[in-house]
C-alpha positions in Angstrom: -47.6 6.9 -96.7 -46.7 3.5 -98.5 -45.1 3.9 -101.6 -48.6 3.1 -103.4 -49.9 6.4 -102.4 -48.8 9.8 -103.6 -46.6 12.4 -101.7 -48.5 15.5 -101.4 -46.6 19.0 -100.9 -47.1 22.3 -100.6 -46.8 24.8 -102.7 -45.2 27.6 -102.1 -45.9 31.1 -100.8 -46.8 33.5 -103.9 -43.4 35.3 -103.1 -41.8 32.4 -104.9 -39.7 29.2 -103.3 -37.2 30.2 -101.0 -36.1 26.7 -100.2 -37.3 23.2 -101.4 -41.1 22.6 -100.7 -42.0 21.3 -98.0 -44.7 18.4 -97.6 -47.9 19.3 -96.7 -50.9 16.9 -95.0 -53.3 15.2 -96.8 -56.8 16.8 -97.8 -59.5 16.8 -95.2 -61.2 14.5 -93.7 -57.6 13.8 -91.8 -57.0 16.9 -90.3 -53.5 17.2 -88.7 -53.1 16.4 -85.2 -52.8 20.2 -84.2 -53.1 23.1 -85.8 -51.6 26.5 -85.5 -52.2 30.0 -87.3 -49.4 32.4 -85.9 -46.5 30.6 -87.6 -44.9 30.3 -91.3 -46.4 31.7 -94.4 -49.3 30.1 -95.7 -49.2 27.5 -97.8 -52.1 27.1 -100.9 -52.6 23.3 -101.3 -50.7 21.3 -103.8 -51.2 22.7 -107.2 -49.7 25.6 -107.0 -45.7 26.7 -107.9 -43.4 24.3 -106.0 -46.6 22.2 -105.4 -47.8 18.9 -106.8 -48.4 14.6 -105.9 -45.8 12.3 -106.1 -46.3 8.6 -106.7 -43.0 7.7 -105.3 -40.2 8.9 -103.2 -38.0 9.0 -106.6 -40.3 11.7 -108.0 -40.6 13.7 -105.2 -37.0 13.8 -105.1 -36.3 14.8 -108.3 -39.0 17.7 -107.7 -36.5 18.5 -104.8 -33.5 18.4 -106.6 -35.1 20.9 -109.2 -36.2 23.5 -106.7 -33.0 23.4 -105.0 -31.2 23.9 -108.3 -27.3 23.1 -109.8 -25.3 23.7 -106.2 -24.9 20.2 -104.6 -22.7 21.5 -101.8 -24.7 21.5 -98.2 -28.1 20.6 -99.5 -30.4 20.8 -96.4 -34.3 20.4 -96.6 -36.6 21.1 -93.6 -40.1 19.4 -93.6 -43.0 21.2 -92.2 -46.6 21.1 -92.0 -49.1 20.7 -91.6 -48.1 17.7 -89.9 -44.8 16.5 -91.8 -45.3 13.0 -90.1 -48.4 12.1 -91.7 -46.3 11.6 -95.1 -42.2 11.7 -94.0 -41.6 8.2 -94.5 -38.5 5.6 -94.4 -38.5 5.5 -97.8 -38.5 8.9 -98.6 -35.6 9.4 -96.3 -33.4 7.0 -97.8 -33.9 8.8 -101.4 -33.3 12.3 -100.3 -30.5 11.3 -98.0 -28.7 9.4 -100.9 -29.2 12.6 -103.0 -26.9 14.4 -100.3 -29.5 15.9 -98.4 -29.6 16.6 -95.2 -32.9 16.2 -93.5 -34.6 18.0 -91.2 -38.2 18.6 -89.8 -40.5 20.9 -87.8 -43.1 19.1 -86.0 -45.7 19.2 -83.6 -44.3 16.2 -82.0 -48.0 14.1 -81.8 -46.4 11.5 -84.2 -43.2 9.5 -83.7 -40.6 10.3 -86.2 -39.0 7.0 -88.4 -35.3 6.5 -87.7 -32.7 8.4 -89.7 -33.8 12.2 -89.2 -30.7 14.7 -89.2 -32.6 17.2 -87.2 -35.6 17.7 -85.0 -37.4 20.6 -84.4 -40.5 19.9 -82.2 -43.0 22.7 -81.8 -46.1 21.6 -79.4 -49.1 23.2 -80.1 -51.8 23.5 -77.3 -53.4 21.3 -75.2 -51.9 18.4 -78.1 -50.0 15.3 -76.6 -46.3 15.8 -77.2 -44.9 12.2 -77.9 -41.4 13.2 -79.3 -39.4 13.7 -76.0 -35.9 14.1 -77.4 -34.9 16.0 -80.0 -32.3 18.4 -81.5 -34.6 21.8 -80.3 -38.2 22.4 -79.1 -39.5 25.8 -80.6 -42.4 26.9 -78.0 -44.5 29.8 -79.8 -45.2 32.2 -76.8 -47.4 33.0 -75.1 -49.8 29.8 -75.1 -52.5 29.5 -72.7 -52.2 25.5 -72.7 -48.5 25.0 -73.9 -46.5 26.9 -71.0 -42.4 26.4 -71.3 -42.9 24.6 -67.6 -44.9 21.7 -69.1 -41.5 20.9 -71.6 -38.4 21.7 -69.3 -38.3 18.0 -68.3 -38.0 16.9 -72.2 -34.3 15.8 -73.5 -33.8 18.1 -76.3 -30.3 19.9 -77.2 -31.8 23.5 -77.3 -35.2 25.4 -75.6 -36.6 28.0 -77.7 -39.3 30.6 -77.0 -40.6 32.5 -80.3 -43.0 35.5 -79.4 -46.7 34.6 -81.0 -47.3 36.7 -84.2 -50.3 39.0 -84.8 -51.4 41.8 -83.5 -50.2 41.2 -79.9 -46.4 40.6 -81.2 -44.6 43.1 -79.6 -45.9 42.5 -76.2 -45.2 39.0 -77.0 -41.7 39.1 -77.9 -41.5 41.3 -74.6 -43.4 39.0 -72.5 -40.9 35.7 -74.0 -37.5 37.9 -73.6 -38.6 38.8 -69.7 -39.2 34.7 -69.6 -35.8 33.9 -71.4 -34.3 36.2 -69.0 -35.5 34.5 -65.6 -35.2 31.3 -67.1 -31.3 30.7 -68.7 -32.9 27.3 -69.8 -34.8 28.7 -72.8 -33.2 31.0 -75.4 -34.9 33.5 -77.8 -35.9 32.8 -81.2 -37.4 35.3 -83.5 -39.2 35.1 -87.3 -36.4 37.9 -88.0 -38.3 38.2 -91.9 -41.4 39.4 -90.0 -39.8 41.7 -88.1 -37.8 43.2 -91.4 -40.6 43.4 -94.0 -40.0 40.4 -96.0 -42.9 38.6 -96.9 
């Protein structure tokens, strides 16, 4: 978004902010470019704790700043989605990087990033186009019928991860995605380890 038009994030899970908000995508009609329901809490739209619109980077940096509190040693701050590339922009990099943050972001990987992202996590979601083909890691939730870890293995990212699909099914899952980690040295294992201990 240009700075004319507000930054909209998330706010957070009713278990309280564990972590600086993250930016969420706009209101529909612009639906993200993929979706998926077996990931990270849910998130309740922008006016609730943690949540809000931001005319300019500026403000949503000072909202950041506030969540994250008095400690100004190893400030990190993850965006997610939705689809954090609908709103992550230049500008808003350059404010929260001269804060002291460092930035990072989960994505699908349908939108190019801008230049000057610490970290990227690209998680490809279905049958969408992956256009991010380098990265810091590519998280693959597991088992997807139409996003199998063959389909990435030729991308140049740092780290493979497989993360076993929550739900019902998450057991087997995690079984099925150590078995693959096993055959396959290439990808590692990556678990929601607060789902598996109780923590909302």
């Amino acid at each position: 978004l240009g700075l004319g038009q507000p930054y909209p994030i998330s706010a957070a899970p009713a278990a309280g902010i564990v972590n600086p908000p993250a930016l969420s995508p706009p209101p529909p009609p612009a639906p993200p470019p993929a979706a998926c329901t077996s990931g990270d809490p849910d998130f309740i739209g922008t006016d609730g704790d943690g949540g809000g619109k931001f005319a300019t980077p500026e403000l949503l940096a000072d909202a950041i700043e506030a969540a994250w509190g008095p400690d100004t040693a190893n400030r990190y701050i993850v965006f997610t989605g939705g689809e954090p590339l609908l709103q992550l922009d230049e500008a808003l990099l350059a404010v929260v990087h001269a804060r002291g943050f460092t930035v990072a972001i989960e994505t699908n990987g349908t939108v190019q990033p801008p230049p000057g992202i610490d970290w990227i996590c690209v998680s490809p979601k279905g049958t969408a186009p992956v256009v991010i083909e380098r990265g810091n890691e590519l998280k693959l939730v597991y088992p997807q019928a139409n996003a199998l870890p063959p389909r990435f293995e030729h991308l140049d990212f740092d780290h493979f991860f497989l993360q076993p699909m929550d739900g019902p099914a998450r057991l087997a899952n995690t079984e099925q995605a150590v078995q693959y980690c096993m055959q396959h040295p290439q990808w590692r294992l990556s678990l929601q380890t607060h789902k598996y201990i109780g923590i909302p």
